[in-house]
C-alpha positions as CSV (number, residue, x, y, z in Angstrom):
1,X,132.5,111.3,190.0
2,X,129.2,111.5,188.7
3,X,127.9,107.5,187.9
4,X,127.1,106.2,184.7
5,X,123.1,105.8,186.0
6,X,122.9,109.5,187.1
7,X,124.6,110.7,183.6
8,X,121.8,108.9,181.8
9,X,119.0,109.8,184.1
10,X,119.9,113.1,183.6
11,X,120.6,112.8,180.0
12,X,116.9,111.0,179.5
13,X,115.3,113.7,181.7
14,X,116.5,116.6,178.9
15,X,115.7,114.5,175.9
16,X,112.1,113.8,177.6
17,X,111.6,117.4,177.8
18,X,112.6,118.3,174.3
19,X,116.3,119.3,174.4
20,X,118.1,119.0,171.5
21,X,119.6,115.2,170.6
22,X,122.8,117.0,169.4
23,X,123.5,119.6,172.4
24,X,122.5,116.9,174.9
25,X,124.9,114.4,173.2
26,X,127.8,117.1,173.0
27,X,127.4,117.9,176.5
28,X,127.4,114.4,177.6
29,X,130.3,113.3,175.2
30,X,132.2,116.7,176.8
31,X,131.7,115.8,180.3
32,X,133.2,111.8,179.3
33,X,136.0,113.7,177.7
34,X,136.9,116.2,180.7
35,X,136.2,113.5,183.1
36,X,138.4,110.5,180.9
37,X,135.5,108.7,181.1
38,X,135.9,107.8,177.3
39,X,135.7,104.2,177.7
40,X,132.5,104.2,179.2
41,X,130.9,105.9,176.4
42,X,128.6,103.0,175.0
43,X,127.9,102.2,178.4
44,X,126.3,105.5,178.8
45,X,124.6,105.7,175.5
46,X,122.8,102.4,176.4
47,X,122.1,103.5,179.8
48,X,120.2,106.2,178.2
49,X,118.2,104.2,175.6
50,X,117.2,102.5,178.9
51,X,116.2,105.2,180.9
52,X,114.3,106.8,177.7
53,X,112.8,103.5,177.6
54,X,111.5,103.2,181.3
55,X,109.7,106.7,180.2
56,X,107.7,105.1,177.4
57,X,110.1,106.8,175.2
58,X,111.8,104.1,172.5
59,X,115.0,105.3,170.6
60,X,115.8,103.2,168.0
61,X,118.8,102.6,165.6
62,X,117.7,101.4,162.1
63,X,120.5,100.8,159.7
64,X,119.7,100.0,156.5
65,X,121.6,100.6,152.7
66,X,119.1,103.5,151.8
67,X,117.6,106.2,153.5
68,X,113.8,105.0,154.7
69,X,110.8,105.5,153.3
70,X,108.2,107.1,155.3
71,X,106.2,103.8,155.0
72,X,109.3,102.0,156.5
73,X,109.8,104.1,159.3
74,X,105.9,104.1,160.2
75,X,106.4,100.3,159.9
76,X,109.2,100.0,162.3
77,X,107.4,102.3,164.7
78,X,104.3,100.5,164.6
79,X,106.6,96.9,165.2
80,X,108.1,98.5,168.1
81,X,104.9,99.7,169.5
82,X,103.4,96.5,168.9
83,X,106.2,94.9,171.3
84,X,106.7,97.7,173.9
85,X,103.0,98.6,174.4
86,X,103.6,101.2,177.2
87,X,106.2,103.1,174.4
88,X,104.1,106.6,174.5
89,X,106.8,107.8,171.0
90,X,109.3,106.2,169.1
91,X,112.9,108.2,168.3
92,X,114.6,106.5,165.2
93,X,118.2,106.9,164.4
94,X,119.2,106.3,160.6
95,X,122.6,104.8,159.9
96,X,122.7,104.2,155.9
97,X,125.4,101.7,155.7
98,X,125.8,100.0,151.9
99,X,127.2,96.9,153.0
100,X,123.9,95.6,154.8
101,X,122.9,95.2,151.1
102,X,119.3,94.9,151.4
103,X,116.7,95.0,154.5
104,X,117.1,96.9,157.8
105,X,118.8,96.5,161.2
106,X,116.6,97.4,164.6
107,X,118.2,97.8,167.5
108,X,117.1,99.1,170.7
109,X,117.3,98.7,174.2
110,X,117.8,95.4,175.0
111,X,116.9,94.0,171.6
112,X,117.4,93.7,168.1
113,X,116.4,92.5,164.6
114,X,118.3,91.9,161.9
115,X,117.0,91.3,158.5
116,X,119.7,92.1,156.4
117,X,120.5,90.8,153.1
118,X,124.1,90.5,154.5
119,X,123.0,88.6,157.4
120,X,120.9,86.5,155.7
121,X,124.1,85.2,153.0
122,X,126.3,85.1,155.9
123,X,124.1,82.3,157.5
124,X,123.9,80.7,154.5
125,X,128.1,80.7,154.4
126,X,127.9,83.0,151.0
């Protein structure tokens, strides 16, 4: 059995060198399925982001209720290379997801920001 570290490592290395996001994600997703592995699929996908990561390599999820502007997406690039200075490129990920309302979600290796609209009435106990 091939461990969760090695699948990512692996996974990173192909990324870094400019495989396809979708054929290295298929492969990976087949080798949890032939292996019923499936549980440990978000366990891999984060030991990725952290590999990618250790490479200077930042993939990001931004989820927001609209597709992003250019100007957004340069924005979140430029917050997350103002916080990871040795990030070399920054991957983004768009989820459009209507019920955040307003605002954006960030999330990335070991952190996240949320400025929702949602988030912000939920703390207010709208």
């Amino acid at each position: 059995m091939i461990s969760r570290r090695k699948l990512a490592e692996h996974a990173a290395e192909r990324l870094v060198k400019g495989d396809s996001t979708a054929s290295v994600l298929n492969e990976l997703a087949a080798y949890l399925l032939d292996a019923r592995r499936t549980g440990e699929a978000e366990l891999v996908i984060r030991a990725v982001e952290d590999s990618l990561l250790s490479r200077g390599v930042a993939l990001a999820t931004v989820t927001s209720a609209r597709t992003l502007t250019t100007d957004a997406k340069d924005a979140v690039e430029q917050l997350i290379r103002r916080e990871y200075s040795d990030v070399k490129s920054v991957l983004l990920r768009e989820i459009i997801d209507p019920s955040v309302l307003a605002g954006m979600k960030v999330s990335l290796a070991g952190a996240q920001l949320d400025v929702t609209a949602k988030t912000k009435l939920e703390k207010l106990g709208v």
